[in-house]
C-alpha positions in Angstrom: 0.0 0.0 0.0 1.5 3.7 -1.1 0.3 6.8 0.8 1.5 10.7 0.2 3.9 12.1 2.5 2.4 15.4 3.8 4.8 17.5 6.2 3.7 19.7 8.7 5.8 22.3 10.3 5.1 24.0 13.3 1.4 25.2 14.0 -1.4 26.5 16.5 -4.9 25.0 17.2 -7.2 27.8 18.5 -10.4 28.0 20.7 -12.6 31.0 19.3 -12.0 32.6 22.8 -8.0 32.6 22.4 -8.4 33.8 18.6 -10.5 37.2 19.9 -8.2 37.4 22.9 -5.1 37.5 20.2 -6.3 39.0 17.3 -9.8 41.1 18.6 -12.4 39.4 16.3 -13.7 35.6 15.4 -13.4 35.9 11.5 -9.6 34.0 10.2 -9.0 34.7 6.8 -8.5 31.2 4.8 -4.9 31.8 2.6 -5.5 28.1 1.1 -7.4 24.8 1.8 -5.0 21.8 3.9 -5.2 18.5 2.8 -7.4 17.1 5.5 -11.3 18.1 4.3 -12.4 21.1 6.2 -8.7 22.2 7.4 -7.2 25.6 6.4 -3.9 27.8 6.6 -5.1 31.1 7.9 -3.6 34.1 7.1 -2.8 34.8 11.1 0.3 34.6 12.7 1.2 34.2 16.2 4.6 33.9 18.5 5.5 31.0 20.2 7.3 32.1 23.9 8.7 30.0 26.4 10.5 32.7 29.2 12.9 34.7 26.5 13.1 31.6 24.0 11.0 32.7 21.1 10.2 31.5 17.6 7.9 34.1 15.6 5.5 33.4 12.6 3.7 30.4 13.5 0.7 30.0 11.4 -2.6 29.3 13.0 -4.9 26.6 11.2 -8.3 27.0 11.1 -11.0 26.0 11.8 -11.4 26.7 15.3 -10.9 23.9 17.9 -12.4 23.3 21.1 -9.1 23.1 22.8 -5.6 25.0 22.2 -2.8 23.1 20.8 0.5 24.5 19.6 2.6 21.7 17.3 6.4 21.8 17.0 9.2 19.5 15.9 12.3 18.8 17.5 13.9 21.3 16.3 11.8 23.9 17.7 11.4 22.2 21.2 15.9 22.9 21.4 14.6 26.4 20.1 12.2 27.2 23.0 14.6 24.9 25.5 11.4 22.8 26.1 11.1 19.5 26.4 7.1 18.9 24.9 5.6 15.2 24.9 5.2 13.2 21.7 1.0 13.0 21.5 -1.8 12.2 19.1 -3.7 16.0 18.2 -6.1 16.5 21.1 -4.5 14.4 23.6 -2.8 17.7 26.0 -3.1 16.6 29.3 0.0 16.9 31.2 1.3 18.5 27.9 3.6 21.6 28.3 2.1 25.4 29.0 3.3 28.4 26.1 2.9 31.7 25.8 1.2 32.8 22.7 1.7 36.1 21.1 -0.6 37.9 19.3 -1.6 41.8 17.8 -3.5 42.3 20.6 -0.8 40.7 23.6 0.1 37.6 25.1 -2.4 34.2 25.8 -0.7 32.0 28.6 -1.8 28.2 28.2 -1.6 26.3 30.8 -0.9 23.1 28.5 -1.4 22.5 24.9 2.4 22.3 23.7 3.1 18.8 21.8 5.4 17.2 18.9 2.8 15.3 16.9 3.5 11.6 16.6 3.4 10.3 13.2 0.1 9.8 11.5 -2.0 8.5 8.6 -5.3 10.1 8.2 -7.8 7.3 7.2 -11.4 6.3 6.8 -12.5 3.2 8.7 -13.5 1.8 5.2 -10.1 2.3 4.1 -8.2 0.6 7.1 -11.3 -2.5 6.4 -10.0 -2.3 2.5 -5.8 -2.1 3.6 -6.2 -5.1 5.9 -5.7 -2.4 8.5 -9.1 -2.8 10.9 -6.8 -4.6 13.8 -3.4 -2.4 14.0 -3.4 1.0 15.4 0.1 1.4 13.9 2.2 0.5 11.3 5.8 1.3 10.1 6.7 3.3 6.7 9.2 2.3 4.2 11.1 4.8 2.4 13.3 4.4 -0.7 16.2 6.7 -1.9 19.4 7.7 -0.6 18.4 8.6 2.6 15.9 5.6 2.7 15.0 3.3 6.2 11.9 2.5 8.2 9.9 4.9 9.9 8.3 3.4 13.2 5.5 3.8 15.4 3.4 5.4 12.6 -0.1 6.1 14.3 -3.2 5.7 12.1 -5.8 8.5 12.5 -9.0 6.9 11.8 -11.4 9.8 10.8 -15.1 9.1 8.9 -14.0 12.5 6.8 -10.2 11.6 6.1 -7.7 12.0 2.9 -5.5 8.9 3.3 -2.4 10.7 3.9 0.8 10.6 6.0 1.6 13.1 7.9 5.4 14.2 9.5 6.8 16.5 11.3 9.8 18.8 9.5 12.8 16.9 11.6 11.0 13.3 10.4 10.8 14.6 6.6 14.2 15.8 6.7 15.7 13.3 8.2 14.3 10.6 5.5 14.9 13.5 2.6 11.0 13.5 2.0 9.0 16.5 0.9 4.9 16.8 0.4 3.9 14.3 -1.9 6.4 12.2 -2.1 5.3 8.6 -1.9 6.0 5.7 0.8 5.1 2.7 1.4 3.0 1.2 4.4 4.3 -2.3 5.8 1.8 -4.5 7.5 3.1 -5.9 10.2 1.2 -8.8 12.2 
């Protein structure tokens, strides 16, 4: 089985009361669509502070969320001297607080900082079709140069999903993958 390679750098998850409390108003101004049906780069930007550590520019994804969550790689977490758990989107207790930085001042979350494990968006009827229904994981084979086996790849079972795999920056880089590339799932039993 192939899936597309999507990569995802660094990002923010909003509530509609954070957004107003950063930016003043409830209306985020779609740039373009994201893969995943429904999601969108917005054209707002927000800072990412931990103490004097801070990396600017982060782009907020709409639409709005019922929790906060701010997504960084690696990287990022040696950036902001942090050390942020590995979680599934949505899964922020006991994740790490961040300041958020917006027009309009600063938004203090007590948790909501994660680096997102690896993940395949998919519909349950495409897990039933893959002989996927049983795993909750699977590893990634990639070819070329900088080729190996990606582990502990999480699948995201969604009933709105575009199959899709989705990596951090550090994980792309580090396996010389860029969007769209293609990779190949291995069914392990």
């Amino acid at each position: 089985m192939k899936v597309s390679v999507g990569v995802s750098a660094r990002h923010v998850h909003l509530t509609r009361e954070t957004y107003i409390k950063l930016f003043g108003d409830d209306y985020i101004e779609k740039v373009r669509d994201l893969d995943q049906p429904g999601q969108y780069a917005s054209a707002s930007l927000v800072a990412i502070k931990n103490g004097d550590e801070i990396i600017p520019n982060v782009r907020v994804l709409g639409p709005f969320r019922n929790y906060n969550q701010v997504e960084i790689s690696r990287t990022d977490a040696f950036k902001l001297k942090v050390e942020p758990p590995i979680r599934t989107s949505g899964d922020l207790v006991g994740s790490l607080p961040i300041t958020l930085v917006g027009p309009l001042g600063e938004v203090m979350l007590d948790e909501g900082l994660i680096i997102a494990n690896r993940h395949i968006h998919i519909t349950p009827l495409e897990k039933e079709r893959y002989g996927l229904q049983d795993l909750d994981k699977v590893c990634i084979k990639v070819d070329g140069e900088k080729g190996g086996i990606l582990k502990n790849v999480y699948l995201k079972v969604l009933d709105e999903a575009a199959l899709r795999l989705h990596l951090d920056t550090d994980d792309a880089n580090a396996f010389n993958l860029k969007d769209n590339d293609s990779v190949e799932v291995l069914i392990e039993r």
